[in-house]
PDBQT receptor file of N, H, CA, C and O in Angstrom, charges set to zero:
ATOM      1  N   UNK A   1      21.072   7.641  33.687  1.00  0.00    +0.000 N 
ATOM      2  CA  UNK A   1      20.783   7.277  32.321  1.00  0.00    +0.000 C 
ATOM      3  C   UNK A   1      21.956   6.440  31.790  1.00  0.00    +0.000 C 
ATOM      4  O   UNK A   1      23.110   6.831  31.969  1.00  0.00    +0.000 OA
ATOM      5  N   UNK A   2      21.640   5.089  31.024  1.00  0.00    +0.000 N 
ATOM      6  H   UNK A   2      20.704   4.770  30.878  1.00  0.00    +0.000 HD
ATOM      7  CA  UNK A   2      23.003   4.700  30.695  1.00  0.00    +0.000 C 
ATOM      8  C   UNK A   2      23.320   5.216  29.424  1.00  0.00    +0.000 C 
ATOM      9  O   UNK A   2      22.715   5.953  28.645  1.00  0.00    +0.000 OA
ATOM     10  N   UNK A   3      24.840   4.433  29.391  1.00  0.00    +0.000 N 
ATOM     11  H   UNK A   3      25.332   3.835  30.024  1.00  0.00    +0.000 HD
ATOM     12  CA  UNK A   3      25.408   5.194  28.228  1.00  0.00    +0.000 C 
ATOM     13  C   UNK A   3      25.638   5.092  27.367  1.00  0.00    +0.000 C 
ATOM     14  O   UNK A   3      26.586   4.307  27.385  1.00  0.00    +0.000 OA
ATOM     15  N   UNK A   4      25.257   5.592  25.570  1.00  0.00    +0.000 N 
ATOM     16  H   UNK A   4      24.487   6.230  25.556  1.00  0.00    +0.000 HD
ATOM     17  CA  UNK A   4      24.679   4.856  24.800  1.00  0.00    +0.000 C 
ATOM     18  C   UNK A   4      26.344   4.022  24.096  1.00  0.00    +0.000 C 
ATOM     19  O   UNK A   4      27.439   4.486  23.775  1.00  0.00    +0.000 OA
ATOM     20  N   UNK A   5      25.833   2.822  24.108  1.00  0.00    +0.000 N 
ATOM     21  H   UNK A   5      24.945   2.445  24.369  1.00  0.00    +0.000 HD
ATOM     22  CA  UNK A   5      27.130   1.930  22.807  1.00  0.00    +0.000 C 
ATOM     23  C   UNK A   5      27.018   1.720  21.945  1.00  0.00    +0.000 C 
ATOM     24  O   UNK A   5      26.617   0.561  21.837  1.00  0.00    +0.000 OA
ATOM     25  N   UNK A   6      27.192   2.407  20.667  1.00  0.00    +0.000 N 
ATOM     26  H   UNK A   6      27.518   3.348  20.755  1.00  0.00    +0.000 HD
ATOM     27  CA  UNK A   6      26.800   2.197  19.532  1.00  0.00    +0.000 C 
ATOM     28  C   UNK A   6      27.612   0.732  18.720  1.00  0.00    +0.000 C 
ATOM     29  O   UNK A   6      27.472   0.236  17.602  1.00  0.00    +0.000 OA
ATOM     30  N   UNK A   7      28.283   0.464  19.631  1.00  0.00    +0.000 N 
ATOM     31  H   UNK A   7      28.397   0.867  20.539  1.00  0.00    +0.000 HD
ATOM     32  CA  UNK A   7      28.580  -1.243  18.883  1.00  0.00    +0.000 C 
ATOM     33  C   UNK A   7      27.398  -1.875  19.047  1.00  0.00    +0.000 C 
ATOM     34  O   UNK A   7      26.649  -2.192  18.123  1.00  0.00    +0.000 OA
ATOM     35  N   UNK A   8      27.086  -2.193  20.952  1.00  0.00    +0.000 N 
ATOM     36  H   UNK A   8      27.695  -1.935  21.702  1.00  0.00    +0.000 HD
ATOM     37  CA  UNK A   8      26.027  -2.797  21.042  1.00  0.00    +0.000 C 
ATOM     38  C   UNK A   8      24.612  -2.534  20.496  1.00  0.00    +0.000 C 
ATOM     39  O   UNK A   8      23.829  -3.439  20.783  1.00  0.00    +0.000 OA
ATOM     40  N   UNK A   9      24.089  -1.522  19.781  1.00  0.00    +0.000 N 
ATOM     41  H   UNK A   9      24.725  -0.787  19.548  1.00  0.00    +0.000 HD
ATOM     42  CA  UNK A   9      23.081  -0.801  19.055  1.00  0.00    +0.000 C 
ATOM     43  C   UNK A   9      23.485  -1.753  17.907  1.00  0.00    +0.000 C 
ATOM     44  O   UNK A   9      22.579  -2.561  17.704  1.00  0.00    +0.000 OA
ATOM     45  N   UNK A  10      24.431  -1.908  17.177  1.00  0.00    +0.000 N 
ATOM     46  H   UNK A  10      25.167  -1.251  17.341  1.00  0.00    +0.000 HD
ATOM     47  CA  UNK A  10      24.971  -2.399  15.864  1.00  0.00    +0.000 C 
ATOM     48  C   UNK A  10      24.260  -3.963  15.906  1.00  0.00    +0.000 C 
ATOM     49  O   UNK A  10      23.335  -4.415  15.232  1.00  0.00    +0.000 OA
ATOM     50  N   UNK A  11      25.138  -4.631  17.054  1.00  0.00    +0.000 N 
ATOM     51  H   UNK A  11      25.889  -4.264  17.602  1.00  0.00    +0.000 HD
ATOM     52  CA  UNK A  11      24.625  -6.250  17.038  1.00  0.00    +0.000 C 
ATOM     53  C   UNK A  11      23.442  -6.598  17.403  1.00  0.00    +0.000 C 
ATOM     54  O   UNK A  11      23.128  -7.788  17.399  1.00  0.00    +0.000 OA
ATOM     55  N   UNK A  12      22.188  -5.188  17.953  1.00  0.00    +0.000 N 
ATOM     56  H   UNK A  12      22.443  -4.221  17.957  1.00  0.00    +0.000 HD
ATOM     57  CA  UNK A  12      21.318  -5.687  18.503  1.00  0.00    +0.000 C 
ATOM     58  C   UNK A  12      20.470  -5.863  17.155  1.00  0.00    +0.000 C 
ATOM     59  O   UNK A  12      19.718  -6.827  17.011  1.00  0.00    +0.000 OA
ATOM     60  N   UNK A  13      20.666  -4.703  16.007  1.00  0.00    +0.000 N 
ATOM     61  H   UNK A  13      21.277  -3.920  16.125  1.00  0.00    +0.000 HD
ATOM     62  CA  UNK A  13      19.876  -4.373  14.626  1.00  0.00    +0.000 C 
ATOM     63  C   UNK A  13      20.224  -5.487  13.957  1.00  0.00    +0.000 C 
ATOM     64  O   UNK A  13      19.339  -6.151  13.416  1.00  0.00    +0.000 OA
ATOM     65  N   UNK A  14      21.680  -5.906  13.876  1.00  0.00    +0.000 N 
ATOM     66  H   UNK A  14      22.399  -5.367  14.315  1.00  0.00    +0.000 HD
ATOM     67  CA  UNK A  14      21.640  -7.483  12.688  1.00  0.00    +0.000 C 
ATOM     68  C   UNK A  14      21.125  -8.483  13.442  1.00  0.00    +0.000 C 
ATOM     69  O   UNK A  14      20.794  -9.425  12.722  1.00  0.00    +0.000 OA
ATOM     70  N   UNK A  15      20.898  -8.689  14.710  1.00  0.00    +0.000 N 
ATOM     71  H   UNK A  15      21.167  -7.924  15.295  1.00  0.00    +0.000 HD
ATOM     72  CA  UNK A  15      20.339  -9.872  15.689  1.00  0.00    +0.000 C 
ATOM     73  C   UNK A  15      18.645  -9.524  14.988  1.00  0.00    +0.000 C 
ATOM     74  O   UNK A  15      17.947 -10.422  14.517  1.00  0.00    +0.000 OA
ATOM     75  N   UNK A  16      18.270  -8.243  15.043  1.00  0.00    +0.000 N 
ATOM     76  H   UNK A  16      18.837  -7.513  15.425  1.00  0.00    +0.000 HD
ATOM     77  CA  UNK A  16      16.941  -8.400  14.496  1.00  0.00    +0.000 C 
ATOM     78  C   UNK A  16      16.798  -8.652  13.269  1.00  0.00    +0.000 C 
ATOM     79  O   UNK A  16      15.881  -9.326  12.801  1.00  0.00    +0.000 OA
ATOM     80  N   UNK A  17      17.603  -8.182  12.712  1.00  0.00    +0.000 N 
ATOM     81  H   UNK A  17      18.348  -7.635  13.093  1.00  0.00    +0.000 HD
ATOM     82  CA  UNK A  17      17.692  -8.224  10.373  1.00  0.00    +0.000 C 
ATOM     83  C   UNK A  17      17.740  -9.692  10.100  1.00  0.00    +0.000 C 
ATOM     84  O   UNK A  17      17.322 -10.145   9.035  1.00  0.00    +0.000 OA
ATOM     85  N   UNK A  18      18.327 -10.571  11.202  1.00  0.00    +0.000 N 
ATOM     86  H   UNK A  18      18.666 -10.203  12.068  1.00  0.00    +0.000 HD
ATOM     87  CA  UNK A  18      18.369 -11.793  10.850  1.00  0.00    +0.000 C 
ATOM     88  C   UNK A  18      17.099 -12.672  11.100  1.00  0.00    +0.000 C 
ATOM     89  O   UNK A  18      16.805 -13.720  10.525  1.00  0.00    +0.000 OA
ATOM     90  N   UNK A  19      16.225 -11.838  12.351  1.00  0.00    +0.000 N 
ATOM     91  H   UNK A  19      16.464 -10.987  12.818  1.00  0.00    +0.000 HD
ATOM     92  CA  UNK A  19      15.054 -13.109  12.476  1.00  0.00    +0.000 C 
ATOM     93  C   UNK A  19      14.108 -12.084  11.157  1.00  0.00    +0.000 C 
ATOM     94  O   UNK A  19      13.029 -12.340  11.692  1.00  0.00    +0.000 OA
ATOM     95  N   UNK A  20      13.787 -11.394  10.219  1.00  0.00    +0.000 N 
ATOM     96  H   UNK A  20      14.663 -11.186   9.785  1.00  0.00    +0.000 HD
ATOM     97  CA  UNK A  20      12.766 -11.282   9.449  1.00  0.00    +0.000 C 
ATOM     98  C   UNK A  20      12.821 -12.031   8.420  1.00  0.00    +0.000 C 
ATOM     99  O   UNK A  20      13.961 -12.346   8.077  1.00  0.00    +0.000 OA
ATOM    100  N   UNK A  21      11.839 -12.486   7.715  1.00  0.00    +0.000 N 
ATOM    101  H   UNK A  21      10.913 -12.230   7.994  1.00  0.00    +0.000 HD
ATOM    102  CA  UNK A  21      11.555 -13.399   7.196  1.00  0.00    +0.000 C 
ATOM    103  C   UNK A  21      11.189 -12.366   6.377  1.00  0.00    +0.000 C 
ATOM    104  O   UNK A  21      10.337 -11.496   6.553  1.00  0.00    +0.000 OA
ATOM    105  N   UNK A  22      12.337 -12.671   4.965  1.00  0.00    +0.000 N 
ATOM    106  H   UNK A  22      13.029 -13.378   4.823  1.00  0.00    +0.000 HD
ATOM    107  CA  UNK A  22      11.826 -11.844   3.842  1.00  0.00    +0.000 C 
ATOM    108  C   UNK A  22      11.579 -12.358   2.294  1.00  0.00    +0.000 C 
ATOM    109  O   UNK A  22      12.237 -13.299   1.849  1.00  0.00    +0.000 OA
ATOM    110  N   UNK A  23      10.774 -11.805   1.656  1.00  0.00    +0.000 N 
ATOM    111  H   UNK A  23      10.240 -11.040   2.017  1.00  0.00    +0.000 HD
ATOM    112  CA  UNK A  23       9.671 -12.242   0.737  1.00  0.00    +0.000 C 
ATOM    113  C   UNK A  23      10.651 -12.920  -0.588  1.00  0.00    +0.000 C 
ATOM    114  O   UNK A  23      11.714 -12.478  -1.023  1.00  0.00    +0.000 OA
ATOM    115  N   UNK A  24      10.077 -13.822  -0.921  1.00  0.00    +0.000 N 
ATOM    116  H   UNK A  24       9.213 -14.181  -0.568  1.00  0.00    +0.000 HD
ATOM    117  CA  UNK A  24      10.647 -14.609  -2.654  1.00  0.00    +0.000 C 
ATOM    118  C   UNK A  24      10.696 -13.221  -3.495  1.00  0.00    +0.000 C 
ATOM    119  O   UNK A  24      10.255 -12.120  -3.167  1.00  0.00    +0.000 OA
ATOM    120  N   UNK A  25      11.407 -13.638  -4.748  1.00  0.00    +0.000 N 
ATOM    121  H   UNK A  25      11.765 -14.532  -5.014  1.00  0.00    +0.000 HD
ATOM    122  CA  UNK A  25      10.867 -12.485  -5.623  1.00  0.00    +0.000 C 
ATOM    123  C   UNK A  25       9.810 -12.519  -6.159  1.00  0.00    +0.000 C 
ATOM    124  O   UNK A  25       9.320 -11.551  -6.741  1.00  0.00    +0.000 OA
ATOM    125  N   UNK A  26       9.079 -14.059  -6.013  1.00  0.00    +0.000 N 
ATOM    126  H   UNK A  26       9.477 -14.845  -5.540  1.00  0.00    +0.000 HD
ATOM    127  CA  UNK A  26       7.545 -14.077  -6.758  1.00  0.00    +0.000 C 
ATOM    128  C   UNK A  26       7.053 -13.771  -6.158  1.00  0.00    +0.000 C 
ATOM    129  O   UNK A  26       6.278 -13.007  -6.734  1.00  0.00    +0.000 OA
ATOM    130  N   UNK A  27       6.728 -13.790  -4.570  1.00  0.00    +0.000 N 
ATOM    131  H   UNK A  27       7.357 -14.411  -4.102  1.00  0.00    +0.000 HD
ATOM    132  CA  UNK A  27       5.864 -13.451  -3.759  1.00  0.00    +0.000 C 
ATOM    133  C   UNK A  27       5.596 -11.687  -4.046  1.00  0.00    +0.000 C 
ATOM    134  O   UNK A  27       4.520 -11.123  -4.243  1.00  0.00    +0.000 OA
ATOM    135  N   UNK A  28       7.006 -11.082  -3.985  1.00  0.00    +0.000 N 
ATOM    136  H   UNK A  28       7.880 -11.540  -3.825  1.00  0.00    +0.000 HD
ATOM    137  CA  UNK A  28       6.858  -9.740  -4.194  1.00  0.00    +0.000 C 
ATOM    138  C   UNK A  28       6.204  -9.533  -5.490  1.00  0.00    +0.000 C 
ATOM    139  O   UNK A  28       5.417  -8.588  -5.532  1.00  0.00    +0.000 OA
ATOM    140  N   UNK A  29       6.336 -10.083  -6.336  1.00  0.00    +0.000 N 
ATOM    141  H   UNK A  29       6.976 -10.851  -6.302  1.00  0.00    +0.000 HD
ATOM    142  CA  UNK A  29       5.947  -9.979  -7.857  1.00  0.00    +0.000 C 
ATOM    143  C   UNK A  29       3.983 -10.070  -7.337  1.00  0.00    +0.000 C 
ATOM    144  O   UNK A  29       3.240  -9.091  -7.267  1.00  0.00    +0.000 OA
ATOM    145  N   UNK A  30       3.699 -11.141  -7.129  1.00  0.00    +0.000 N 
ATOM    146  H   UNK A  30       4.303 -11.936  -7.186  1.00  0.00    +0.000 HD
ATOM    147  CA  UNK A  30       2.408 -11.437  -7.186  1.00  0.00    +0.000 C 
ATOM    148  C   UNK A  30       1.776 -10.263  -6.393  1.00  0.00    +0.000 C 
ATOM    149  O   UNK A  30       0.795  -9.647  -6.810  1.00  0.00    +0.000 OA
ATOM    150  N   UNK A  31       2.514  -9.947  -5.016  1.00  0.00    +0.000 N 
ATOM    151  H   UNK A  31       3.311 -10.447  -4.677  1.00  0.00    +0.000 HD
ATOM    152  CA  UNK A  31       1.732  -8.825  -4.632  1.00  0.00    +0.000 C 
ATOM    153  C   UNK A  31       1.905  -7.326  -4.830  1.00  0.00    +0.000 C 
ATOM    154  O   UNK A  31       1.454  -6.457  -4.084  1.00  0.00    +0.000 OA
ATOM    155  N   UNK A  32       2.678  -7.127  -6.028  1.00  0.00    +0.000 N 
ATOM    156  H   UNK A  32       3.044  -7.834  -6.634  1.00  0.00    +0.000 HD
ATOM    157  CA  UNK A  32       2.666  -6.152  -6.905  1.00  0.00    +0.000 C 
ATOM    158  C   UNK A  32       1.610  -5.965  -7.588  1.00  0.00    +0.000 C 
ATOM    159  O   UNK A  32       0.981  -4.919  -7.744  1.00  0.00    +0.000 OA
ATOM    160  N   UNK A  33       1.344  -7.355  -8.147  1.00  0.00    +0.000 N 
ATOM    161  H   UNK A  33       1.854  -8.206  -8.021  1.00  0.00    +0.000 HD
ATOM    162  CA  UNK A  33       0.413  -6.996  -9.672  1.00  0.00    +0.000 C 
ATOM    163  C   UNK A  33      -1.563  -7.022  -8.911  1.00  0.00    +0.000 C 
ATOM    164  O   UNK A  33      -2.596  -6.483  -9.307  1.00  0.00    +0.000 OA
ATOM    165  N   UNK A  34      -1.262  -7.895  -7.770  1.00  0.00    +0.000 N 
ATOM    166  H   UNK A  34      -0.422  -8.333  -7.448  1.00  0.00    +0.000 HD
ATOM    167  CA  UNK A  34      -2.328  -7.206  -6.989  1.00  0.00    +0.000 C 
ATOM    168  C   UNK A  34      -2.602  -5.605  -6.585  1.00  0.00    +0.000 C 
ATOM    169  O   UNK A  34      -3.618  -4.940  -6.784  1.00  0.00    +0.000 OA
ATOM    170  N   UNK A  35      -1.490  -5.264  -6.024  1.00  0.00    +0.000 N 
ATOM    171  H   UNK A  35      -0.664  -5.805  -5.862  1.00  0.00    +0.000 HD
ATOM    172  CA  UNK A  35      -1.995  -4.105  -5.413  1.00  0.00    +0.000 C 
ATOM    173  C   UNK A  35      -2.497  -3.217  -6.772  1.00  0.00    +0.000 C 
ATOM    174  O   UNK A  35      -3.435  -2.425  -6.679  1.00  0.00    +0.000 OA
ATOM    175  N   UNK A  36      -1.829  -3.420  -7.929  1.00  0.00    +0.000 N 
ATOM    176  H   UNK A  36      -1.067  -4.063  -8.004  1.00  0.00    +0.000 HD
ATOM    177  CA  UNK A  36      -1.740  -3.020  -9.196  1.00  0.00    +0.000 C 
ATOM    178  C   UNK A  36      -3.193  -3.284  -9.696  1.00  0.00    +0.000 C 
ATOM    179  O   UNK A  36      -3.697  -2.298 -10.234  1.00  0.00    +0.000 OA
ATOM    180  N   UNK A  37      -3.711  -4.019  -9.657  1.00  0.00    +0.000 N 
ATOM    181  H   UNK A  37      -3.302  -4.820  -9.220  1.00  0.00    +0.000 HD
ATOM    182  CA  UNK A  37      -4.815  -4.929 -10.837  1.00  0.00    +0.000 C 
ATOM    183  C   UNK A  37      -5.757  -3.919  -9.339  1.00  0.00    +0.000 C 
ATOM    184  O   UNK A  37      -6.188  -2.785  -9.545  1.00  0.00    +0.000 OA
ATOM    185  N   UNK A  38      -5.880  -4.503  -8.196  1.00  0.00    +0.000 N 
ATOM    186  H   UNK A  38      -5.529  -5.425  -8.028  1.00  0.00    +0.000 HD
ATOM    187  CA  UNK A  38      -7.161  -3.624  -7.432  1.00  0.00    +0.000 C 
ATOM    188  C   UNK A  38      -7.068  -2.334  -7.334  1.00  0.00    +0.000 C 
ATOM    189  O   UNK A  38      -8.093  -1.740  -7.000  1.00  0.00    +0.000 OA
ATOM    190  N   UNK A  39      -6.099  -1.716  -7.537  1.00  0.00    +0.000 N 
ATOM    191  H   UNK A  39      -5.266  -2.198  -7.808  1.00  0.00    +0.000 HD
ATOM    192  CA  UNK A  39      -5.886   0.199  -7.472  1.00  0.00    +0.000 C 
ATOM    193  C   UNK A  39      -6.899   0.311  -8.594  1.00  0.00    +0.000 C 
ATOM    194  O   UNK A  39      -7.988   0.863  -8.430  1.00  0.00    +0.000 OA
ATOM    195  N   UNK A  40      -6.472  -0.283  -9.856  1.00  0.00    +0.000 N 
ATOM    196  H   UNK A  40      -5.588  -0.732  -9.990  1.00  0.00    +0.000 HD
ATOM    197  CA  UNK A  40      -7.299   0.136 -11.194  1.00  0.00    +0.000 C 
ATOM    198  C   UNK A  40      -8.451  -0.589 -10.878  1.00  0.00    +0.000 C 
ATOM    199  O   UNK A  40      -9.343   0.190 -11.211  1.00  0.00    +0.000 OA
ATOM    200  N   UNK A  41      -8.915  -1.463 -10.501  1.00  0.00    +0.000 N 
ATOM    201  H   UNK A  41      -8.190  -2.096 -10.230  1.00  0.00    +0.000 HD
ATOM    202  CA  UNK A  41     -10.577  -1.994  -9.863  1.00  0.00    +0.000 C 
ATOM    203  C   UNK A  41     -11.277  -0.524  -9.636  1.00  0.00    +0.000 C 
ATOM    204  O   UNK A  41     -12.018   0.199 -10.302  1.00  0.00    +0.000 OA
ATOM    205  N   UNK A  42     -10.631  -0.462  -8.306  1.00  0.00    +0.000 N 
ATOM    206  H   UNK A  42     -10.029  -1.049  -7.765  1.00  0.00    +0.000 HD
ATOM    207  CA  UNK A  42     -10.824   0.965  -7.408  1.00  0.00    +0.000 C 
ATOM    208  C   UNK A  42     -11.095   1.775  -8.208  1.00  0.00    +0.000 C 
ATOM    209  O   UNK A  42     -12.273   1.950  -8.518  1.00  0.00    +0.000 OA
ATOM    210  N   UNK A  43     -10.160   2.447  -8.731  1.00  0.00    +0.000 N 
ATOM    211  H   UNK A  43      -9.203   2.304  -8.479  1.00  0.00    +0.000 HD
ATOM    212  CA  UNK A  43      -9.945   3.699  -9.793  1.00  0.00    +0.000 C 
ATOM    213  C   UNK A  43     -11.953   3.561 -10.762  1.00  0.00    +0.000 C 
ATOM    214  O   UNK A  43     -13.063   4.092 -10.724  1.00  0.00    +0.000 OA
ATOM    215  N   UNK A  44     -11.231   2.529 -11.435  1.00  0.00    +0.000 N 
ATOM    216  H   UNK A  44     -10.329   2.097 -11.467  1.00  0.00    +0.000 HD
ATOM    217  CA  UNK A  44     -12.848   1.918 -12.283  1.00  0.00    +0.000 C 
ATOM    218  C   UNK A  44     -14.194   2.118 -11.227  1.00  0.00    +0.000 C 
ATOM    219  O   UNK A  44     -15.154   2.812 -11.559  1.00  0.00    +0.000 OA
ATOM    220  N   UNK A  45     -14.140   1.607 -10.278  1.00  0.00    +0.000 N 
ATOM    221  H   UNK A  45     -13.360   1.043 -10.008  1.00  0.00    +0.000 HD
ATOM    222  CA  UNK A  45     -15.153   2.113  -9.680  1.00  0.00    +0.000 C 
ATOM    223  C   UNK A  45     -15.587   2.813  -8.818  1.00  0.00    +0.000 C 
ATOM    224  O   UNK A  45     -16.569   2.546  -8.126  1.00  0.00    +0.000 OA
ATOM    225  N   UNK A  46     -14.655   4.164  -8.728  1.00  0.00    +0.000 N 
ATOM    226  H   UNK A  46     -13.857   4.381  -9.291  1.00  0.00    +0.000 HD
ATOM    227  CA  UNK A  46     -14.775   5.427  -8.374  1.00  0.00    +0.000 C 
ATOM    228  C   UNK A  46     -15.239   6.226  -9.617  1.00  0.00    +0.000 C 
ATOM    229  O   UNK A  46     -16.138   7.064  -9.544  1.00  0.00    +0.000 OA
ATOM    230  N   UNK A  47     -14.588   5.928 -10.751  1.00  0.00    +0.000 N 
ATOM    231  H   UNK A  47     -13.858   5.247 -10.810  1.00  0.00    +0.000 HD
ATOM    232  CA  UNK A  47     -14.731   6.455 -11.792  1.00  0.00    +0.000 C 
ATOM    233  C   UNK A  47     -16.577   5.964 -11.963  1.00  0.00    +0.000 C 
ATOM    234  O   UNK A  47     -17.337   6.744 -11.388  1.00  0.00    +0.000 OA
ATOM    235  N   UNK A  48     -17.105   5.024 -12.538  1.00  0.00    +0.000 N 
ATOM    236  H   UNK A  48     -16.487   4.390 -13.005  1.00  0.00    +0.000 HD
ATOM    237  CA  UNK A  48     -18.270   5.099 -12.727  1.00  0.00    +0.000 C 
ATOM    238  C   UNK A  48     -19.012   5.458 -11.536  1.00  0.00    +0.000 C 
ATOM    239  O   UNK A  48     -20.043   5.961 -11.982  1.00  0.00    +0.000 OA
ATOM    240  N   UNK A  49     -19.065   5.481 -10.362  1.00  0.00    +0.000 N 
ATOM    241  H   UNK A  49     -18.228   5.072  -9.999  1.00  0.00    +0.000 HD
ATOM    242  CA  UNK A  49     -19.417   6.303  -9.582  1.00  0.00    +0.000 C 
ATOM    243  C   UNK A  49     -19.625   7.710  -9.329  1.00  0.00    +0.000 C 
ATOM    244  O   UNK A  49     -20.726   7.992  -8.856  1.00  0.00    +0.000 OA
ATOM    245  N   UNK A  50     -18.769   8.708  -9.548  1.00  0.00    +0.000 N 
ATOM    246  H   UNK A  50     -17.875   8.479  -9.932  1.00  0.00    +0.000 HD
ATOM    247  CA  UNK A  50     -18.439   9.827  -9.854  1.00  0.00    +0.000 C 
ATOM    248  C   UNK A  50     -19.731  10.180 -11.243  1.00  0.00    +0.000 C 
ATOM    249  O   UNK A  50     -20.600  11.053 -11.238  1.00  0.00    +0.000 OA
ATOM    250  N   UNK A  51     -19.456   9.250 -12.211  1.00  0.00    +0.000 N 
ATOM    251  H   UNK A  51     -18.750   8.541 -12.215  1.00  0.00    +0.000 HD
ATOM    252  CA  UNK A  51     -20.403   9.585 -13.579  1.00  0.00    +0.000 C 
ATOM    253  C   UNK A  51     -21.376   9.422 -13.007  1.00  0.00    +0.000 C 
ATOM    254  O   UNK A  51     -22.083  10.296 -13.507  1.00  0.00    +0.000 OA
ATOM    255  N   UNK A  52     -22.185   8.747 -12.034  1.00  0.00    +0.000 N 
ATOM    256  H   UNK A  52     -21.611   8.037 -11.628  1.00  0.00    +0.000 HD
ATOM    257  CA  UNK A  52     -23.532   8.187 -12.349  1.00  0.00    +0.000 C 
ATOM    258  C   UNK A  52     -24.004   9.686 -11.165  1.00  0.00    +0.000 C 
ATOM    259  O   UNK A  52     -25.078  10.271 -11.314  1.00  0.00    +0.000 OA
ATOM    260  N   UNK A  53     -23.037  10.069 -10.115  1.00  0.00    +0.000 N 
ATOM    261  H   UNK A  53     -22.165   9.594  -9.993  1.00  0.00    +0.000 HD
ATOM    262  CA  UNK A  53     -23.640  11.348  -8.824  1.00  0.00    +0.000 C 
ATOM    263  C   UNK A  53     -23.745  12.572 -10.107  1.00  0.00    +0.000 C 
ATOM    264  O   UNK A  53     -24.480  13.558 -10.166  1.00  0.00    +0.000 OA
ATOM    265  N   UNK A  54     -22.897  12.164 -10.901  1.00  0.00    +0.000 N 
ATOM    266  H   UNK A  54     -22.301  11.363 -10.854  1.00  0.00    +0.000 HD
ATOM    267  CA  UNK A  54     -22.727  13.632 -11.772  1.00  0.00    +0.000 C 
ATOM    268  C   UNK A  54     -24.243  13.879 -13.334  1.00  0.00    +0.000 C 
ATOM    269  O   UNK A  54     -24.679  14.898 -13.870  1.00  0.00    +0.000 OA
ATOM    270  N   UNK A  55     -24.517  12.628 -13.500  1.00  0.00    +0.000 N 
ATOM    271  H   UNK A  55     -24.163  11.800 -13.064  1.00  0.00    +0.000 HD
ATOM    272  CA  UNK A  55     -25.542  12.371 -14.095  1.00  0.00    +0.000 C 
ATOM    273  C   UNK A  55     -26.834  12.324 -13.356  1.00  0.00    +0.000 C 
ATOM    274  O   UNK A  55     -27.861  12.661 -13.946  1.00  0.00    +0.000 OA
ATOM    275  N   UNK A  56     -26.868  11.959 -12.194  1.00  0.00    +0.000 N 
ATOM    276  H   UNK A  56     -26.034  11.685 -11.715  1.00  0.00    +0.000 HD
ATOM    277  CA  UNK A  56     -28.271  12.566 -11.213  1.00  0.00    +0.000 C 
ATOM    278  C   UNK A  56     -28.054  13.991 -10.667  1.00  0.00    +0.000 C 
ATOM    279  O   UNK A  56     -28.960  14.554 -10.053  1.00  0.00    +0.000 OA
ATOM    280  N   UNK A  57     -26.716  14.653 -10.909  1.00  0.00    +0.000 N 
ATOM    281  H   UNK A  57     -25.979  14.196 -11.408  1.00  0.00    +0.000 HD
ATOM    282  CA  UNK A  57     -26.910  16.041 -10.295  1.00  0.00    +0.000 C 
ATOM    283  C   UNK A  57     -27.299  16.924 -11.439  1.00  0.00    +0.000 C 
ATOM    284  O   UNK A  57     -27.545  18.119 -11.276  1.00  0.00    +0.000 OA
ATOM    285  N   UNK A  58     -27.342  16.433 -12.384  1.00  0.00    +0.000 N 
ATOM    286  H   UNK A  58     -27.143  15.463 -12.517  1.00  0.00    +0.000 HD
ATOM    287  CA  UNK A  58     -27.363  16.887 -13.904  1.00  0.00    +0.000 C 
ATOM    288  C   UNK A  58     -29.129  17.010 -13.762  1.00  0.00    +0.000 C 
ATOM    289  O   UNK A  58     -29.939  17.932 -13.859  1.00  0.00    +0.000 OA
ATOM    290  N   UNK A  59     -29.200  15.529 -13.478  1.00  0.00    +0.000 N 
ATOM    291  H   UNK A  59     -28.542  14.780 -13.399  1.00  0.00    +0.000 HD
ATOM    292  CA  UNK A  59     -31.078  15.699 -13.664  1.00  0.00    +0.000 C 
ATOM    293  C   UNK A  59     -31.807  16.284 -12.544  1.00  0.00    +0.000 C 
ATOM    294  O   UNK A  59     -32.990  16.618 -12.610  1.00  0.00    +0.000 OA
ATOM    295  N   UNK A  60     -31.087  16.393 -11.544  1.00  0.00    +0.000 N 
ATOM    296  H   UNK A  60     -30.126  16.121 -11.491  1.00  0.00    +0.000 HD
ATOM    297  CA  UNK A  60     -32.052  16.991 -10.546  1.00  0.00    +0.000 C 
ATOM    298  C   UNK A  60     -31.659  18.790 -10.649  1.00  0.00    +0.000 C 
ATOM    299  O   UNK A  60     -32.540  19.598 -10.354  1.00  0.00    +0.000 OA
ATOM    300  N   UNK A  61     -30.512  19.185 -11.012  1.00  0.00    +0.000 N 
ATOM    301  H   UNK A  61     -29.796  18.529 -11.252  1.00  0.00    +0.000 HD
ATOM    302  CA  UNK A  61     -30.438  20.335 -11.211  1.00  0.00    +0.000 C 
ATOM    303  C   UNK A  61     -30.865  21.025 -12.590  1.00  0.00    +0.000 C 
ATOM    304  O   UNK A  61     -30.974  22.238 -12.763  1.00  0.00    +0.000 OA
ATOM    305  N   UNK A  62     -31.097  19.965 -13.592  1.00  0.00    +0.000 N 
ATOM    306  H   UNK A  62     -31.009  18.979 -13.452  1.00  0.00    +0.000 HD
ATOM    307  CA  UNK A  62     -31.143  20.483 -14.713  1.00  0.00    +0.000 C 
ATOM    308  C   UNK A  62     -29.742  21.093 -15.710  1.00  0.00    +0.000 C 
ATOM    309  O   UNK A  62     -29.764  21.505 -16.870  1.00  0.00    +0.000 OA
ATOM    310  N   UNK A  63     -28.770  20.982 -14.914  1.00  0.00    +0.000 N 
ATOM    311  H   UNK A  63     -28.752  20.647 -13.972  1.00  0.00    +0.000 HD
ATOM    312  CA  UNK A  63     -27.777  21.406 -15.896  1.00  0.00    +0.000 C 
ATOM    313  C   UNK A  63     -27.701  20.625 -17.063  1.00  0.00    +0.000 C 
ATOM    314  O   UNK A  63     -26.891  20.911 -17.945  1.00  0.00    +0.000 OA
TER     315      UNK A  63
């Protein structure tokens, strides 16, 4: 088994930190207010969903 070098561990992680290609701050911004704006889509239409199973369980059960 070889033996571990934690220098060489060191230069291999900034050799990788350097090839990622990381995001503008608008880019991050824009896909904030997405994930943001479709969660509440979602939310909205789980929500009227939920009302409409709960309004046919209403009429078929009679509650």
């Amino acid at each position: 088994m070889a033996k571990p070098d934690p220098a060489q561990f060191v230069r291999e992680v900034r050799a990788e930190v350097a090839r990622v290609t990381w995001p503008t701050r608008k880019e991050t911004a824009i896909t904030t207010a997405l994930v943001m704006a479709l969660s509440a889509l979602a939310a909205l239409f789980f929500l009227i969903v939920d009302q409409l199973i709960q309004l046919a369980m209403g009429f078929v059960f009679g509650i």
